[in-house]
N, C-alpha and C positions, 0 to 999 in steps of 0.2 A: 468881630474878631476877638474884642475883650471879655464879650458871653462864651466863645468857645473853650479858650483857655480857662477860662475859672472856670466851666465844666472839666476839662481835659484835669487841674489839681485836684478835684472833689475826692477822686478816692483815695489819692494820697492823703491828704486830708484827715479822712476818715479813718485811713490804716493809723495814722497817726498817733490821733486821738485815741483809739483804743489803743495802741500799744504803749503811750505814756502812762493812763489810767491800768493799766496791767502790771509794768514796772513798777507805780504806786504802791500797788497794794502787795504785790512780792515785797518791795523795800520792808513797808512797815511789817509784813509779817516776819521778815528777818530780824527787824531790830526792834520790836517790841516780844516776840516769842516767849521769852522767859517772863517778862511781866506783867503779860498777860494772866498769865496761871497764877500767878501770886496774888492779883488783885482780885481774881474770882477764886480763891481760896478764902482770902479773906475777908472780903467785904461781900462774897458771893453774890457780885454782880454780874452779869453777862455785857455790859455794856462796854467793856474794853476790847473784848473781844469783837464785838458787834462794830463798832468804829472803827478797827482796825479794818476789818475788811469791806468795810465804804466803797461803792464806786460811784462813779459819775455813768457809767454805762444806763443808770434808771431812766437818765435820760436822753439818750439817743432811742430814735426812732424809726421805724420801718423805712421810713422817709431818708434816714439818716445812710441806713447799712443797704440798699439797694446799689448804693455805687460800687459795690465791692461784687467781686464773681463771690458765685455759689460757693467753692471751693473755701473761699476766706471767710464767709456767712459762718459758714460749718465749724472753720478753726474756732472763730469768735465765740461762737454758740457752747464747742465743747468745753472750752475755758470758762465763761459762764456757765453751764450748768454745773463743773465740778468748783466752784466756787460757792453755787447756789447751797451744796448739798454741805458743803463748812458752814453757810448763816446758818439754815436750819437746824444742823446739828447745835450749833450754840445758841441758838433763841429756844430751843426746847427740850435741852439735854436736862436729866436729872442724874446725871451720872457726877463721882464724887472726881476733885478736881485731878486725883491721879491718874484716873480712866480717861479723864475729859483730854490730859496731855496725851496723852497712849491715841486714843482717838484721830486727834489732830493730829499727828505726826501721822499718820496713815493718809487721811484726806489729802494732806501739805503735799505728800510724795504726789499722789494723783494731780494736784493744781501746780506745783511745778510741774511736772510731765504736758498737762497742756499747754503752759505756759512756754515751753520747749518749742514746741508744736505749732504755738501761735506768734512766737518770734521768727520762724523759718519762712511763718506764710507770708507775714506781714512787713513785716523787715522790724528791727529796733527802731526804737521812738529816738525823735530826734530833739534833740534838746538844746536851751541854749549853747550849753557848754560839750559840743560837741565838736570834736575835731575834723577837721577839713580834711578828707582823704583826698589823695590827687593820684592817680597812676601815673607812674612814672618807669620811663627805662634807660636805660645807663647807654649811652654809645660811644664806643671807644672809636677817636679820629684817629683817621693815619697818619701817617705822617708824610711829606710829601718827597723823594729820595733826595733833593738838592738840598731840604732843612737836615737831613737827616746826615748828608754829610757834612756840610757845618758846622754840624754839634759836636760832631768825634774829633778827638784831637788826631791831628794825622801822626805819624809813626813810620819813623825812617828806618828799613832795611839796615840792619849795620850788615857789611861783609863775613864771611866766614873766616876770613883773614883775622880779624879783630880781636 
């Protein structure tokens, strides 16, 4: 029974795994973007860029993403490939650093777009600091009609006389 279950988590698991390593690399490309280009202006290096978009996905393995249907294989695949094609651009661009920004912001659209894509399939990575959703529905009690007249103050008829 304890083999079946931790088969039965695997590909959450794995959805997982990839979707935190996909958050990763969106975060950092959000808040390194601009100093990025300044460091390969200046010191024209590629390596900040290069490390910014690190994944841990090198190491997952065929072994790893079979738990996943086809459908999700595909999502993961497209978002790695249009991430593949930002390394390459920056491991072998000779373009000057104002081209290289013009460049990436083209790619960026295309990798969030997948990353869009690969959030719907997969669901959001769940993290420590993740809030606890609970469904919940509101049910209004009735009231029962002997509380309900005990509650009202009663109210005496005056005469017309009065």
């Amino acid at each position: 029974m304890a083999r079946r279950k931790k088969l039965d988590e695997t590909p959450a698991r794995v959805r997982n795994l990839i979707a935190l390593d996909a958050a990763l690399i969106m975060r950092r490309l959000e808040a390194r973007r601009d100093e990025m280009f300044t460091l390969f202006s200046r010191l024209r290096s590629r390596e900040p860029m290069l490390t910014t978009i690190t994944t841990r996905f090198n190491s997952a393995t065929f072994h790893d993403l079979v738990h996943l249907p086809e459908r999700e294989q595909a999502v993961v695949h497209g978002f790695h490939e249009r991430l593949d094609e930002m390394r390459w651009y920056f491991t072998y661009t000779e373009d000057m650093p104002s081209t290289v920004q013009q460049t990436f912001s083209a790619l960026y659209r295309r990798l969030e777009e997948a990353y869009r894509v690969l959030l719907v399939a997969l669901g959001p990575p769940m993290t420590p600091d993740a809030a606890v959703v609970v469904e919940a529905q509101a049910v209004r009690q009735e009231e029962r009609p002997a509380e309900v007249a005990l509650a009202r103050p009663s109210r005496k008829r005056q005469s017309p006389a009065a």
